[in-house]
C-alpha positions in Angstrom: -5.4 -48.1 -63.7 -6.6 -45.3 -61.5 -6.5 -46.1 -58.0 -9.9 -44.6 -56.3 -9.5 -42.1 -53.5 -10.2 -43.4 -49.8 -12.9 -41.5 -47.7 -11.1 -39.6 -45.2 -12.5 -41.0 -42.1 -10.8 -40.1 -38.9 -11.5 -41.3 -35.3 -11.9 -37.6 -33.0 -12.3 -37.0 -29.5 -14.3 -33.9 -28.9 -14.6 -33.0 -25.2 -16.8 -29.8 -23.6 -16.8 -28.4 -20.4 -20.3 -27.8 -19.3 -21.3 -24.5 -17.6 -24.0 -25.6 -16.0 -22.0 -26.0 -12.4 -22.5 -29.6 -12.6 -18.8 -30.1 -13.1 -19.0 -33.0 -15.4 -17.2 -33.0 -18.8 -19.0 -34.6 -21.9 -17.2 -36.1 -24.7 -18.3 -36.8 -28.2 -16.3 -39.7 -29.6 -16.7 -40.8 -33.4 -15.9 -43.9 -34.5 -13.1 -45.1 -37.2 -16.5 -45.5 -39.6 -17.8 -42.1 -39.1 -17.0 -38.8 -40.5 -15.6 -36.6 -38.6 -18.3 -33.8 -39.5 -21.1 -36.3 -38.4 -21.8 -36.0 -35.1 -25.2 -37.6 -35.1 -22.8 -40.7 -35.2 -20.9 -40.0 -32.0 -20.6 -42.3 -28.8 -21.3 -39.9 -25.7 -19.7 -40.7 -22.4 -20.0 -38.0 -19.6 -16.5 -37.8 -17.0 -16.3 -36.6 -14.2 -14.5 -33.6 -13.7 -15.2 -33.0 -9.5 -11.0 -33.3 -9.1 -10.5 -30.2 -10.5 -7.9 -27.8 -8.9 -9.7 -25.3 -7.5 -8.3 -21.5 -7.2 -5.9 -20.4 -4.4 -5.6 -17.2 -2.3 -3.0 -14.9 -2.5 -1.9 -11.8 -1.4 -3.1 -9.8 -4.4 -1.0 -6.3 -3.4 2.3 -8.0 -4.0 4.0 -8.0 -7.0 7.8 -9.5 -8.5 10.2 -7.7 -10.0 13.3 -9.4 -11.8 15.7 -6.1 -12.2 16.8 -5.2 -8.9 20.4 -5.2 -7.2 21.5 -8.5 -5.2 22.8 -7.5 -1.7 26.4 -9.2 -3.1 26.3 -7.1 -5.9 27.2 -3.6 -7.0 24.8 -2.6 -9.2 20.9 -3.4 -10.6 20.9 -6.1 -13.4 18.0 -8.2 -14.4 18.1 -11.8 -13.0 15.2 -13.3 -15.2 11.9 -14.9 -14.2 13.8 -17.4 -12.2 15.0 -15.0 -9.4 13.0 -13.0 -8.5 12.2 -10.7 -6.2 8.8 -9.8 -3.9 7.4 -6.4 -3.3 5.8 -6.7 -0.1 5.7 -3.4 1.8 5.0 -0.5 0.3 5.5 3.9 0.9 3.4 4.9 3.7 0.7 7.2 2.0 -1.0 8.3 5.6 1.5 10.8 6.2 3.4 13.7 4.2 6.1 12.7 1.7 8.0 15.5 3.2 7.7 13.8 6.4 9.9 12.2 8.5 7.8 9.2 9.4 7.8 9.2 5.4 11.4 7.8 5.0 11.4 5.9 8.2 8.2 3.9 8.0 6.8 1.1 5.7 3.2 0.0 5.3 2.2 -3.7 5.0 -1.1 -4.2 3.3 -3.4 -6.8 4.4 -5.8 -8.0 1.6 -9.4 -8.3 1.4 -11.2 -11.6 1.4 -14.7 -12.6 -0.5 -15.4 -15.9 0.8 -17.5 -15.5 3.1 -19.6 -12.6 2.0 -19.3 -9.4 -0.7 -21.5 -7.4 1.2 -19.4 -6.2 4.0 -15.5 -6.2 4.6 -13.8 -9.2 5.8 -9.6 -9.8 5.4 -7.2 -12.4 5.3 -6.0 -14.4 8.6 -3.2 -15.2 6.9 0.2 -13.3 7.7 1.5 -12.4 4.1 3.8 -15.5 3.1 1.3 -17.9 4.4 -1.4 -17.9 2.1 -2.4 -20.8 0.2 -0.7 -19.9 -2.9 2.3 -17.3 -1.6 5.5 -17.8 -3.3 7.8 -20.6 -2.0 9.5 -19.1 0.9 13.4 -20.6 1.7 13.6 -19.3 5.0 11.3 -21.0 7.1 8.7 -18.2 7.2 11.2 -15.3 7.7 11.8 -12.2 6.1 15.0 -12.3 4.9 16.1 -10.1 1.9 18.1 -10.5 -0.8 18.2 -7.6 -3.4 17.4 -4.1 -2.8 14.6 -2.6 -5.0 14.3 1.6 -5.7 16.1 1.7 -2.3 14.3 -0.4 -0.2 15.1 -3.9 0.7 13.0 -7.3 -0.6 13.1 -10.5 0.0 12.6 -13.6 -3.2 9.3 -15.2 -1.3 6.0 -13.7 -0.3 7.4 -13.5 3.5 7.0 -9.5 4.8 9.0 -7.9 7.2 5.9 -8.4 9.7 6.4 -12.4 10.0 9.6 -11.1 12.1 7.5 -9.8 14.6 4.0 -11.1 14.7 3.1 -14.8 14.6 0.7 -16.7 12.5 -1.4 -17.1 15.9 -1.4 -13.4 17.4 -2.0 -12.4 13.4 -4.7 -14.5 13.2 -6.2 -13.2 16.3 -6.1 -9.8 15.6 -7.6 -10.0 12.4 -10.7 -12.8 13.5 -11.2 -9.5 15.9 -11.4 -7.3 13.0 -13.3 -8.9 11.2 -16.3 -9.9 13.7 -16.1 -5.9 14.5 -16.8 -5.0 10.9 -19.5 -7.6 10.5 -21.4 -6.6 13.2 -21.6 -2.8 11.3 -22.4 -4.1 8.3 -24.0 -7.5 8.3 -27.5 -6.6 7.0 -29.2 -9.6 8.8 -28.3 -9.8 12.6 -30.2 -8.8 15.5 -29.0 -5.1 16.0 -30.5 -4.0 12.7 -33.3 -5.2 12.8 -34.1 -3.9 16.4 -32.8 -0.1 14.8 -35.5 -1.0 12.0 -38.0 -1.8 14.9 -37.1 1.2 17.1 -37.1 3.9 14.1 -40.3 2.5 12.5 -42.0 3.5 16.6 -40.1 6.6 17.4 -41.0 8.1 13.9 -36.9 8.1 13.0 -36.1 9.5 16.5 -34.0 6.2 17.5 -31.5 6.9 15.0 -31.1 10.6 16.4 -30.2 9.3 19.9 -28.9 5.8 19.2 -25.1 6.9 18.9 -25.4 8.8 22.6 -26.8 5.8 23.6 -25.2 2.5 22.6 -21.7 2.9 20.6 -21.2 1.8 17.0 -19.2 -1.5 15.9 -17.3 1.1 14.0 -16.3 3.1 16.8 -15.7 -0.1 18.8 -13.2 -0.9 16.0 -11.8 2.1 16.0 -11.2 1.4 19.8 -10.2 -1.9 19.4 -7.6 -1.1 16.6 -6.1 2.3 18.9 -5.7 -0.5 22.3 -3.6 -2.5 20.1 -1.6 0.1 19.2 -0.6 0.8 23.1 -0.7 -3.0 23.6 3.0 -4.9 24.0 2.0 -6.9 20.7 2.5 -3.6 18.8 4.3 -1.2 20.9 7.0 -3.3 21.9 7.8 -4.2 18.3 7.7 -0.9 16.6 4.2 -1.8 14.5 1.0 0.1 14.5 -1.9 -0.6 12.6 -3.7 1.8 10.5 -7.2 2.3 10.8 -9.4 0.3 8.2 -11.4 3.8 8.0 -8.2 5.7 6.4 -8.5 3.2 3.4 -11.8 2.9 2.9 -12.1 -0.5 4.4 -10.0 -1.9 1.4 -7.1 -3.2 3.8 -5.7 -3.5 6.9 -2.2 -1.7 6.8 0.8 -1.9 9.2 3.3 0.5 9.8 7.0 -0.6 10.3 10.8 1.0 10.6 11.9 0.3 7.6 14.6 -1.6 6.8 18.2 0.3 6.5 20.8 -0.5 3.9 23.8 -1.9 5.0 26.9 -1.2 2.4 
């Protein structure tokens, strides 16, 4: 007696994420009576999908590194993924390497944010270690480091140096500043373009010829703003100075600092 082969008939969940920006998911469910490559067959039920995590920001000029020397150690040795340590200040490239300001100073870079608009420059509020997804910090938002990295030390959370000397508050203050500077230069629709717009299109292009003798530039109000800062207590006192947007291209906002010495 030959026994007959059974259909292989399978019960399968399909599910596909739709692209439309709807953010529902639809999934395609065949029943135990179906074939698996019949579809015309399939129950359809649409879910939900509004719950999903959305993305984080985080300082993007940081970066780990896992072969360093711990400060109770002798020498570099890699530690593995689960201790490692944060780059978060960087060689200052606005002076000469043969500098001395070279080997004293470190720069702190302040990223960029695209939130609210892509068409002019606008950068994080956040002090770095207190961004939405920094790394875990241990030390109740402090810089405190623990290995020492191609001479300089590092700490194992996205804390900087800077969080020793500036607070969330006066950070946030400084940089709201910056910002509403920069979007009053280059915020297409406001007021004080269109009136240039109005005045050139009378004065056959005159008003752009006198306009900087005349009424001074966002720009050059930023520029003030950022050099009275730099003679202010807030910076002075503390050692920091903050480098001119312009120098970078408007990419970040960097802060100088005394670096921090090794102590053997």
């Amino acid at each position: 007696m030959v026994k007959g082969k059974k259909n292989n008939r399978t019960k399968a969940l399909i599910k596909v994420i739709l692209l439309s920006g709807t953010r529902q998911m639809v999934s395609l469910i065949l029943n135990d009576t179906a074939d698996s490559s019949d579809l015309s067959k399939a129950a359809i039920t649409v879910e939900d999908s509004s719950v999903a995590q959305q993305p984080k920001f985080f300082n993007y000029h940081e970066y780990v590194v896992t072969n360093y020397r711990a400060l109770e150690e002798q020498e570099a040795r890699e530690h593995g993924p689960e201790y490692p340590i944060c780059v978060t200040h960087f060689p200052n490239i606005y002076v000469s390497e043969s500098s001395e300001e070279f080997k004293t100073t470190r720069v702190v870079r302040i990223p960029r944010r695209f939130e609210s608009s892509t068409e002019f420059p606008s950068f994080s509020t956040d002090l770095p270690g207190f961004e939405p997804a920094a790394l875990p910090d241990p030390h109740n938002r402090h810089f405190v480091p623990v290995g020492e990295y191609q001479g300089q030390l590092f700490g194992d959370s996205s804390v900087s140096p800077l969080a020793n000397y500036v607070s969330q508050e006066e950070w946030a203050s400084i940089i709201s500043d910056i910002n509403g500077l920069l979007a009053a230069a280059y915020n297409p629709v406001q007021f004080r373009n269109f009136a240039n717009v109005v005045l050139d299109y009378f004065t056959l292009n005159f008003w752009s010829i006198v306009a900087p003798y005349v009424l001074k530039h966002p720009l050059q109000k930023l520029e003030d703003y950022v050099a009275e800062l730099n003679h202010s207590d807030i910076c002075k006192s503390k050692g920091i100075k903050i480098v001119s947007p312009r120098e970078n291209s408007y990419l970040s906002v960097c802060i100088k600092r005394k670096k921090l010495q090794l102590q053997y």
